[in-house]
Backbone as CSV, one residue per row, in Angstrom:
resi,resn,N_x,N_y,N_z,CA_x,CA_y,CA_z,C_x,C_y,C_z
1,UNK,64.071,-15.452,-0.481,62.958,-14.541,-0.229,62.003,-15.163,0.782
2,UNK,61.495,-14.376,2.006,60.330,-14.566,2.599,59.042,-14.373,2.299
3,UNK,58.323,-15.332,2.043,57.049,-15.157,1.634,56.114,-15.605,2.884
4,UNK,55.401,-14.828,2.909,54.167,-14.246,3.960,52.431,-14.663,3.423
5,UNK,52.384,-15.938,4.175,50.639,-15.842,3.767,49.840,-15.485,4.746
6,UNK,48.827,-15.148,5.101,47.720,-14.636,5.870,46.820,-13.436,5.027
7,UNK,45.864,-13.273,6.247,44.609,-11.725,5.254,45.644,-10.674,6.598
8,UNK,45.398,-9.574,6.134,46.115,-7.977,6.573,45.219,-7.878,7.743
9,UNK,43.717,-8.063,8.100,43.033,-7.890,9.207,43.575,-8.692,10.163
10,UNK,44.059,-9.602,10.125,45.008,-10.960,11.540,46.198,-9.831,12.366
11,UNK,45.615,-9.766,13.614,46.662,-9.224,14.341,47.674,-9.716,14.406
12,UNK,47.814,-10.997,14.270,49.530,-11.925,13.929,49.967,-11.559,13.037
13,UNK,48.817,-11.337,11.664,49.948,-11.279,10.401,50.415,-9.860,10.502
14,UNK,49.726,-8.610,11.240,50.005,-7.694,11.456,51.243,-7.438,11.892
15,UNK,51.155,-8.381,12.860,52.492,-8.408,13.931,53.842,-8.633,13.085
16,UNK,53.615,-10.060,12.428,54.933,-10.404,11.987,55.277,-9.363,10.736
17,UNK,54.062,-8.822,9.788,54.889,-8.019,8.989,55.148,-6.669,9.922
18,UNK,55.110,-6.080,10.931,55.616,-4.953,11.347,57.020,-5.697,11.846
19,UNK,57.425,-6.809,12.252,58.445,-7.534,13.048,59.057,-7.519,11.658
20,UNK,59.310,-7.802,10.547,59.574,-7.490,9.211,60.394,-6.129,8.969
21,UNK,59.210,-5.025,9.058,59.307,-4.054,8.142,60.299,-3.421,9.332
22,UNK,60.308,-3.933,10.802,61.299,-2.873,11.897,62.475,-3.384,11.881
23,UNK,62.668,-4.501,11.058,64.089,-5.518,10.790,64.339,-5.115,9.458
24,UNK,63.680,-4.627,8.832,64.479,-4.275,7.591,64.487,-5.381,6.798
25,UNK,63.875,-6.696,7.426,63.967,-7.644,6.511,62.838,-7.947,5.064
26,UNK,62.939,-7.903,3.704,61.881,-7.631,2.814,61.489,-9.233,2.745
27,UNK,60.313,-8.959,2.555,59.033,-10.229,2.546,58.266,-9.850,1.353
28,UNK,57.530,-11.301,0.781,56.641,-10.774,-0.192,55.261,-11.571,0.882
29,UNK,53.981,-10.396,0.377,53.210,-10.771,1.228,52.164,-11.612,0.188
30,UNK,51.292,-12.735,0.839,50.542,-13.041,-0.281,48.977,-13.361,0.822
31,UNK,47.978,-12.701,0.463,46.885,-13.058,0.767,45.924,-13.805,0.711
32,UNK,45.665,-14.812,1.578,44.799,-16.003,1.405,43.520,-16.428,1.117
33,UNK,43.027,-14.797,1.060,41.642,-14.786,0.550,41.565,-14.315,-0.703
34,UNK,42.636,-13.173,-1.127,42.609,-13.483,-2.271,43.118,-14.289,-3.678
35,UNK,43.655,-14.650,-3.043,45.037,-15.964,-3.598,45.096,-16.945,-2.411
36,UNK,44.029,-18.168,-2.729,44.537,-19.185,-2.047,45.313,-19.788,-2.301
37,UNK,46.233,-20.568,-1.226,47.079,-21.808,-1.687,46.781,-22.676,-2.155
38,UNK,48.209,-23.225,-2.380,47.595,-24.767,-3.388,47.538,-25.964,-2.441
39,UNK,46.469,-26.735,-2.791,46.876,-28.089,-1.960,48.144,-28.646,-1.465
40,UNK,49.213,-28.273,-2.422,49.999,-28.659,-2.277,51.108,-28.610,-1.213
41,UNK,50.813,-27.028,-1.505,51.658,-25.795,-0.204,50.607,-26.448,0.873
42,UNK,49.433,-25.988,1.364,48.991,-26.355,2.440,49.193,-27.871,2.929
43,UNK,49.423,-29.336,1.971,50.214,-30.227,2.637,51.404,-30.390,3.234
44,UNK,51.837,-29.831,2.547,53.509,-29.506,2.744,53.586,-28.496,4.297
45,UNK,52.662,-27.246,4.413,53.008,-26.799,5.714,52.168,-27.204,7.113
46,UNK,51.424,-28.170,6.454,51.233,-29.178,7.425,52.225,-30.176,8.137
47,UNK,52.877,-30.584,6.981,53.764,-31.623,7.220,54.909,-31.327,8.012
48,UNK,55.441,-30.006,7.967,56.817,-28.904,8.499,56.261,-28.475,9.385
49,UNK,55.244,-27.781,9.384,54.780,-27.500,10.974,54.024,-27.859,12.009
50,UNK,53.134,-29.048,11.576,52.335,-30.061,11.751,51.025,-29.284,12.199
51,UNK,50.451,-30.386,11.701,48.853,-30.246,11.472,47.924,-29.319,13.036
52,UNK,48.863,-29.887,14.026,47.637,-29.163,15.181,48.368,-27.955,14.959
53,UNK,49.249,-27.528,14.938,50.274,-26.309,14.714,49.045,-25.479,13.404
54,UNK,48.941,-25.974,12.221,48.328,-25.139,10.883,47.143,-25.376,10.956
55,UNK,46.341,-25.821,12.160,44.727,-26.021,11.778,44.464,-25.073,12.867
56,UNK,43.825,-24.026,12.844,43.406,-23.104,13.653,42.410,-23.988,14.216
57,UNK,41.841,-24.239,15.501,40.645,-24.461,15.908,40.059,-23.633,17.435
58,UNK,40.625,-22.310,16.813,40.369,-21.236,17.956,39.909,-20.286,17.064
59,UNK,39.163,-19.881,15.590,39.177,-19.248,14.560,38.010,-18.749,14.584
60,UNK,37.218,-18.178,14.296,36.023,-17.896,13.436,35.593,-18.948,12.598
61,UNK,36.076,-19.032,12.089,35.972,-20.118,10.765,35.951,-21.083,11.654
62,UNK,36.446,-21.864,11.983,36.244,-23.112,12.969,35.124,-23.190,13.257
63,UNK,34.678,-22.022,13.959,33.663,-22.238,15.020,31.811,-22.050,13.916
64,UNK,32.520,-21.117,13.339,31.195,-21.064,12.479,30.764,-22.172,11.721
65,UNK,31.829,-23.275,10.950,31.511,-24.286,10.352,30.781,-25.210,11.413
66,UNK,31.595,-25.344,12.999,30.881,-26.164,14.015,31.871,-27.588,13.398
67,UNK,33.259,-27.098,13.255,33.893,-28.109,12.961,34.204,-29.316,14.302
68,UNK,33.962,-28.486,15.824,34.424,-29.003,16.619,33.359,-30.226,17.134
69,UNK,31.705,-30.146,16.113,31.684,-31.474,16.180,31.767,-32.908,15.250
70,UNK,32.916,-32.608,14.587,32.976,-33.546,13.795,34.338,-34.457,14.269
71,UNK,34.829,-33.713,15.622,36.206,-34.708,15.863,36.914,-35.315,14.936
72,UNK,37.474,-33.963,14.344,38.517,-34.415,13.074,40.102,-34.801,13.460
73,UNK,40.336,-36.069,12.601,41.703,-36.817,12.598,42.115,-35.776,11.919
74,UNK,43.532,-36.193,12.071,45.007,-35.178,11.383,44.437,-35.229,9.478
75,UNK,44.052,-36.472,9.248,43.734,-36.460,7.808,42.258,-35.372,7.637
76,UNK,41.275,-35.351,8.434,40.366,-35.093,7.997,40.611,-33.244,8.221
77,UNK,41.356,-32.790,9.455,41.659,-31.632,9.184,42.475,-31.120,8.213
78,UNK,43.584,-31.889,7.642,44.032,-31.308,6.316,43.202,-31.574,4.837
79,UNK,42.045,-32.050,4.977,41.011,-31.848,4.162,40.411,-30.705,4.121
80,UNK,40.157,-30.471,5.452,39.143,-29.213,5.462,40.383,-27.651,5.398
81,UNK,41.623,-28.054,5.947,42.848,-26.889,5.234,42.252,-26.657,4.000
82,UNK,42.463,-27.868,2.973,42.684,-27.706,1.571,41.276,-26.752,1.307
83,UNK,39.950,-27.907,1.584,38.996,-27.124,1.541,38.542,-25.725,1.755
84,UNK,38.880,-25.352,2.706,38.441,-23.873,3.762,39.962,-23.112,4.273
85,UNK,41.151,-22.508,3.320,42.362,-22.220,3.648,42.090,-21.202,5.039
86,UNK,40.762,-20.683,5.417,40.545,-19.786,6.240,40.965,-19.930,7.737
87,UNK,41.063,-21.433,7.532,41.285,-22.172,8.531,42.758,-22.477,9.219
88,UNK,43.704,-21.965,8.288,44.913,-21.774,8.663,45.502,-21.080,9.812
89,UNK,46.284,-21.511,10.866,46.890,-20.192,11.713,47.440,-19.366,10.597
90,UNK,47.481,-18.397,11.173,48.746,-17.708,10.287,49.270,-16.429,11.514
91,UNK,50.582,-15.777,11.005,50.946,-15.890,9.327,51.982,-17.182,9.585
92,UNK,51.418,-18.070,7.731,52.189,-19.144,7.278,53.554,-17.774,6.648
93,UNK,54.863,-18.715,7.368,55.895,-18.046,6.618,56.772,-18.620,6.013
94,UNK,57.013,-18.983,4.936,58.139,-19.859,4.386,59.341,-19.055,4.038
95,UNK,60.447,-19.827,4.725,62.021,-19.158,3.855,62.429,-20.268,3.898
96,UNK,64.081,-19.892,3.196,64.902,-21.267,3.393,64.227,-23.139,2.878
97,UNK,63.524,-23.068,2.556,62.686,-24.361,2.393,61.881,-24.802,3.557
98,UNK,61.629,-23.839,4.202,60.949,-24.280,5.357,59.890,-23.466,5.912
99,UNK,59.127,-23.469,7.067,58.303,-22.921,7.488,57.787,-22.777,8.771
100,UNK,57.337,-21.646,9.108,56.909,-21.454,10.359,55.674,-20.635,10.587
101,UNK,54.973,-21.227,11.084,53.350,-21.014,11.447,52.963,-20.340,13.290
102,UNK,52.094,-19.127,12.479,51.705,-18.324,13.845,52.942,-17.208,14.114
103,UNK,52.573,-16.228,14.828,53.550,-15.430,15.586,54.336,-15.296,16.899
104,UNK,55.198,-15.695,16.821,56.486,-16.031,18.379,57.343,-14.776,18.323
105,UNK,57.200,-13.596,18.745,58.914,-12.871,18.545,59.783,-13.131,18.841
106,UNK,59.839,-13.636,19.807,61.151,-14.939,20.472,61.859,-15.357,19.255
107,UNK,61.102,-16.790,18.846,60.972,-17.433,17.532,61.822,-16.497,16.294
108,UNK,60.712,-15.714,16.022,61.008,-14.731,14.870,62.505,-14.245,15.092
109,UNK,63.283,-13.710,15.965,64.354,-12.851,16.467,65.117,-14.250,16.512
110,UNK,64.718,-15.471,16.803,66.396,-16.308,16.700,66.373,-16.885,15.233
111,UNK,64.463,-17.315,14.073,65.103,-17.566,13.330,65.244,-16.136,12.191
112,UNK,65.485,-14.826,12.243,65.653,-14.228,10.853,66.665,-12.670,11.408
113,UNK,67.011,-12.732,12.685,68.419,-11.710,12.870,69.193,-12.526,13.529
């Protein structure tokens, strides 16, 4: 099963579940504002897709915290993941044991048809 994190307002997550629903391929969707992840998941899709990859710092959230002056290391941004999940690219997509962060249709079309 594909599971889908992001909020429904993200034109990406928009994207990839319409790239989904025109493939016929079924996803479960899970929302990050209202169901955050666990520390755990957000280390882990750090680790698979790496950290500059899952730390948005083009966001809203970024910019409103004024994270960009704290010149955060790889550790200190997967603090503030855990902390502030808002902060995630998305959509986070896990299948297969693995994961892929943000929207590519390229991407999407070689890894799921």
């Amino acid at each position: 099963m594909i599971k889908v994190y992001g909020i429904k307002t993200c034109n990406s997550v928009r994207n990839a579940l319409k790239f989904f629903k025109d493939n016929d391929i079924e996803v479960e969707f899970s929302d990050i504002r209202k169901d955050p992840p666990s520390a755990q998941s957000i280390t882990t899709w750090a680790k698979k897709g790496g950290i500059d990859v899952a730390f948005n710092s083009k966001g809203t959230k970024y910019r409103t915290l004024k994270l960009k002056e704290l010149n955060l290391d790889d550790s200190g941004k997967l603090e503030w993941l855990i902390k502030e999940p808002m902060l995630l690219k998305r959509p986070v997509i896990e299948y297969n044991d693995d994961v892929l962060i943000g929207f590519k249709e390229e991407l999407y079309k070689e890894t799921f048809l």
